[in-house]
NUFIVO-960704 format. One record per residue (C-alpha): x, y, z. Coordinates in steps of 0.02 Angstrom, whole numbers, plus 50000, padded with zeros to 5 digits. Layout:
REM NUFIVO-960704
XYZ/...
***
This chain:
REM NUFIVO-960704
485605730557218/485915732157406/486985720657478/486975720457675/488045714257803/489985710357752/491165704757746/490505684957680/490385677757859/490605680058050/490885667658185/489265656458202/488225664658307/488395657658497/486645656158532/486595645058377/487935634858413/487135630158584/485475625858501/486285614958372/487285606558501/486035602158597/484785597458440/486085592258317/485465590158135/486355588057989/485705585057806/486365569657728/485765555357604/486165540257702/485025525257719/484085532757556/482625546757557/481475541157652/482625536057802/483055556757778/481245560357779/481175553257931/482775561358014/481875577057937/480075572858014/481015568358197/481595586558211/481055595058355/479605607758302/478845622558434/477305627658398/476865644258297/475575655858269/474275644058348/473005658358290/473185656558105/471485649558031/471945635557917/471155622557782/471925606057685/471315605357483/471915597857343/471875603057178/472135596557013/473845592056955/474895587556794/475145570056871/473505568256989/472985580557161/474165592157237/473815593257431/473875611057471/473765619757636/473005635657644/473435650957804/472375666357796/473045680957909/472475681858083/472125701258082/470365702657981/470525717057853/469235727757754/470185723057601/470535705257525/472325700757582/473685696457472/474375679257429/475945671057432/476165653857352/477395644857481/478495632157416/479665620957556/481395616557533/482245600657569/483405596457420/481775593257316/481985577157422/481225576157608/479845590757647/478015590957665/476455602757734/476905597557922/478765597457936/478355616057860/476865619157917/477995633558048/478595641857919/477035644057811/476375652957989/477765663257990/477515671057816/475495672257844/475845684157998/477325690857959/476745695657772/474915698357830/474235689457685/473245671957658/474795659557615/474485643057500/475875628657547/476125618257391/476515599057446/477275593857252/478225579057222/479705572557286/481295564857211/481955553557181/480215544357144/479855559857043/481435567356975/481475585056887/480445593356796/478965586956923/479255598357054/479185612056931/477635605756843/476875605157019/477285620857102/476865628756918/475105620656916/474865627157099/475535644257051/474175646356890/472805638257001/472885654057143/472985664557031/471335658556938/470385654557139/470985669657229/469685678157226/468695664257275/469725659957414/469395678657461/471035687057404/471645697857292/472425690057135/473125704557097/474455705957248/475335687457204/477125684257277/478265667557291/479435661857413/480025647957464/481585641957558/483065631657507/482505617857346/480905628857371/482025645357335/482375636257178/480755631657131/480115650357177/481275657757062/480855648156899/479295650256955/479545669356930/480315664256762/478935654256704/477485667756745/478455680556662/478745668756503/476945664456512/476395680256519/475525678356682/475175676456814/475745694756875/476875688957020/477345705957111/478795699457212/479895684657248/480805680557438/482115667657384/482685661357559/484415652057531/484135646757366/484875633857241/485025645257083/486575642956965/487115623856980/489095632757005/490045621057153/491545631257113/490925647257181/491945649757345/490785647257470/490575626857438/492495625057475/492295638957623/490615630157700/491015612157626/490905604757810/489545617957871/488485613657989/486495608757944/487025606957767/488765600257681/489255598957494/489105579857499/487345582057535/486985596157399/487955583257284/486685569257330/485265579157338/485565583557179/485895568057115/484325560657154/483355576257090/484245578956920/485635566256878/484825562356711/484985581356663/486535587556613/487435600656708/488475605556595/486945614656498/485495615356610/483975619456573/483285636556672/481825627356738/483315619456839/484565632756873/483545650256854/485215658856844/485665651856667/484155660156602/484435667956416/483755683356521/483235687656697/482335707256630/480525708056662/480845697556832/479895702356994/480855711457126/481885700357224/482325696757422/483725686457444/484265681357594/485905669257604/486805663457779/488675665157797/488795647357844/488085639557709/488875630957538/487565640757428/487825658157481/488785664457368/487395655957255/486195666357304/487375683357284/487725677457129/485795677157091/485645694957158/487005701757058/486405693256879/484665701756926/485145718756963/486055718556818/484605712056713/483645729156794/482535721556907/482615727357108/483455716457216/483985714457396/485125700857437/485245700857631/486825690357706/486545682857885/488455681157908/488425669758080/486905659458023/486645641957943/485685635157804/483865633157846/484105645257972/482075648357959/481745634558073/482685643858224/481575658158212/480765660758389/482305651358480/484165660858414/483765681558403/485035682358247/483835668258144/482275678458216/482985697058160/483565690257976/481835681557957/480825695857998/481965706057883/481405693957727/479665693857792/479495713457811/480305714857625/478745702757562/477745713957673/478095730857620/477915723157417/476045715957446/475515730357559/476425746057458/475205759457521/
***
């Protein structure tokens, strides 16, 4: 495993600091989840990769139609591009296809492949496993339309950010258990993996900026109260998996500033020890969610490109 960048964390970077003083944000379950939707939705958004072709669909769903939002690559190519299923974070709680529509642009360019944005269900109206059984559904049905959709179903990644990190990596769990799809490689951006508060960094980064440990504690609630903790299931917290061998290689990136990064590390190191190839990348003066300053602080623009050029390299080997 290679582990980048230590010691855990560095000052927050200045240029950050500025931004998020002058757009403050801060993740937090007051007034209920749809009044955080809306704090969520309010956020100041610039626009990005204007160029990238792109169509709504839905598609057929456990529970009824997924909305799904496909990007195909701006550059045309000889050869059918690869595809990454993108799933959006939010504490499986606020999120949608517009308040991420940015960052599914950002992995369709940077990763030069056609990218499929999975709108699934939201808790608390839909608590876990829905999520799962969504992004699942939405995983099996690229697979089987790739080629349709003028891909190459044979070059399939996941990533997703945050809640989405989560979802991407028992995503990876459940293709493998399932015996397909063949997912080649999985970017976990800041990801919600083991379910373990009393890993060091949620006392460290309890107050951190963006996102504090009351707010992973509500979050959570409202996603998976009824499950217990104690014993989850891995379809909730991937790293509690009987095994993690056979996995697809792994980029994670984690922020200094942020409760779950020693989550994430944690992830990394219970992978490379199950044999499969990870990088876990640590962006020691950045935030949670630090995708959204891409394009606006250089140190969130140089640690995204360094996740997006790992998901490169892996769907465009030769």
């Amino acid at each position: 495993m290679s582990v980048a960048d230590e010691p855990s964390s560095t000052p927050l970077d200045a240029i950050l600091q500025k931004v998020l003083e002058a757009v403050p944000f801060q993740f937090t379950t007051d007034g209920g989840p749809e009044a955080s939707r809306q704090r969520f939705r309010d956020l100041p958004r610039r626009p990005v990769h204007p160029e990238v072709r792109v169509e709504d669909r839905t598609i057929d769903g456990p529970a009824g139609p997924i909305p799904v939002r496909l990007y195909w690559p701006p550059e045309p190519s000889a050869t059918p591009p690869p595809v990454v299923v993108f799933i959006h974070g939010g504490g499986w709680v606020v999120g949608d296809l517009d308040t991420y529509d940015g960052a599914a642009r950002l992995h369709a360019v940077g990763a030069d492949a056609l990218v499929v944005s999975v709108d699934y269900r939201l808790a608390p109206e839909h608590p876990y496993p829905a999520a799962v059984d969504d992004v699942w559904a939405a995983t099996q049905w690229v697979a089987e339309n790739a080629a349709e959709l003028g891909a190459d179903p044979s070059r399939i990644a996941v990533a997703g950010d945050s809640a989405g990190g989560n979802l991407t990596a028992v995503v990876a769990l459940l293709a493998r258990d399932a015996g397909g799809p063949p997912i080649r490689f999985q970017l976990l951006w800041y990801p919600a993996t083991t379910w373990d508060p009393s890993l060091p960094s949620f006392a460290e980064n309890a107050d951190a900026p963006v996102l504090g440990t009351g707010a992973v504690a509500g979050l959570s609630r409202w996603y998976a109260s009824h499950v217990d903790l104690k014993n989850p299931p891995a379809t909730l917290a991937p790293a509690r998996a009987e095994s993690l061998s056979g996995l697809p290689a792994a980029y994670i990136a984690v922020a200094g500033h942020d409760p779950l990064r020693d989550d994430g590390k944690r992830y990394g190191e219970l992978l490379a020890a199950a044999g499969v190839p990870v990088e876990v990348h640590n962006a020691t003066s950045l935030v949670h969610g630090y995708l959204g300053y891409a394009g606006v602080v250089p140190a969130a623009t140089d640690a995204t490109d360094r996740g997006l050029s790992a998901l490169r390299e892996a769907l465009h080997p030769e």
